[in-house]
N, C-alpha and C positions, 0 to 999 in steps of 0.2 A: 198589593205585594204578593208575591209567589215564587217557588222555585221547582225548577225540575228537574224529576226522575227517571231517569234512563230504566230501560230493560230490556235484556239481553235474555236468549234459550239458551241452555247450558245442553251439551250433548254432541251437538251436531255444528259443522259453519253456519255464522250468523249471515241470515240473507236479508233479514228488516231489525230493526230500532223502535222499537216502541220509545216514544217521548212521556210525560204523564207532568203537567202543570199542575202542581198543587199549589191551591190558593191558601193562603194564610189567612187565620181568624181575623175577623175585625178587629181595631185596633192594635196589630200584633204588627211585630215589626222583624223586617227579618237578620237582624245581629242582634236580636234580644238573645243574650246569652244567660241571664235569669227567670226565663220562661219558656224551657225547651216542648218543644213540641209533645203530646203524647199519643199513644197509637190511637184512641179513640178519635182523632184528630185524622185518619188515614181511612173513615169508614166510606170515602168519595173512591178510593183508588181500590181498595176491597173489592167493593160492589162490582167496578169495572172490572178487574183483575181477571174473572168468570170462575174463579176457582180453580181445582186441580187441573181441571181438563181444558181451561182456557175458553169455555164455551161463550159466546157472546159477547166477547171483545171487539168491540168498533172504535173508529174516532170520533171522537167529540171534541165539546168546544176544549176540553182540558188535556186531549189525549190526540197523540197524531204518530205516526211512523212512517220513518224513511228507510229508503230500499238501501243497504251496504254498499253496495254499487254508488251511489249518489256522495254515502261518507268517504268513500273511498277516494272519489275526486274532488271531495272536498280537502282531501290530505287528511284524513281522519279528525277534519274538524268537526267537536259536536256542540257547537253555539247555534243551534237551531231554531228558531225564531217561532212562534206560537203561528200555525197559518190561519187559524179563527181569530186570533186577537185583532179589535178593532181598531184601527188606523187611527192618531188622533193629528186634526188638522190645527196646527200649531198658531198657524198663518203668521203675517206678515210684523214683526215688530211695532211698525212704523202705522199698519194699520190699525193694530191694537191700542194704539197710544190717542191714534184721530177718534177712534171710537168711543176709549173712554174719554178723552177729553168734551166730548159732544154730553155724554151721560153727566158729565160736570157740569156742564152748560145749564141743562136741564133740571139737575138739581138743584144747582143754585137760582135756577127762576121759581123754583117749585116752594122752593123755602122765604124768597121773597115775596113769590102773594101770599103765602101763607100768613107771615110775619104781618103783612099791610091787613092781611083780614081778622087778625087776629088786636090788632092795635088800634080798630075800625069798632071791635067789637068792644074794646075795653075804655073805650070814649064814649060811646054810648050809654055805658053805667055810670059813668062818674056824675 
């Protein structure tokens, strides 16, 4: 889970958008509303931040900025999509269903020699 932070220059027309994906602790969920965030929790976005003077601010996996221009023809839409976040390949329902059905397959053969050797074993002691 995660959400993001906008940043905007204050002073002058905004010409880029910094984006900034803050990921949420582990197990933290994000409508926990009896476990609010605290700044200690912000020292990812600090560090990048560069300080007063900005110095050293790049993109990274968590940080990315678009040009105004680009919001601008989006109609000031800002649902900007993380561009490093990993693709995840959902695939096919239908193939997910053949597949675990096979991993079925298999277990239940896996569990039947097991069972016969295990009932091979305990005929032998009696």
């Amino acid at each position: 889970m995660c959400t993001n932070i906008l940043f905007f220059e204050k002073g002058g027309p905004t010409k880029t958008v910094w984006f900034f994906e803050h990921p949420y602790p582990k197990d933290y969920k994000s409508d926990s509303r009896s476990k609010p965030l605290t700044i200690a929790e912000f020292d990812l976005e600090k560090t990048w931040w560069g300080g007063a003077g900005r110095r050293g601010r790049k993109t990274t996996e968590h940080a990315w900025k678009i040009p105004a221009k680009e919001l601008t023809a989006r109609n000031y839409n800002l649902d900007c999509k993380n561009p490093y976040e990993e693709k995840v390949n959902h695939r096919d329902p239908q193939e997910l269903m053949a597949a675990y059905q096979d991993i079925v397959k298999k277990l239940n053969k896996a569990q039947a020699a097991l069972k016969t050797e295990l009932m091979a074993c305990l005929k032998g002691k009696a």
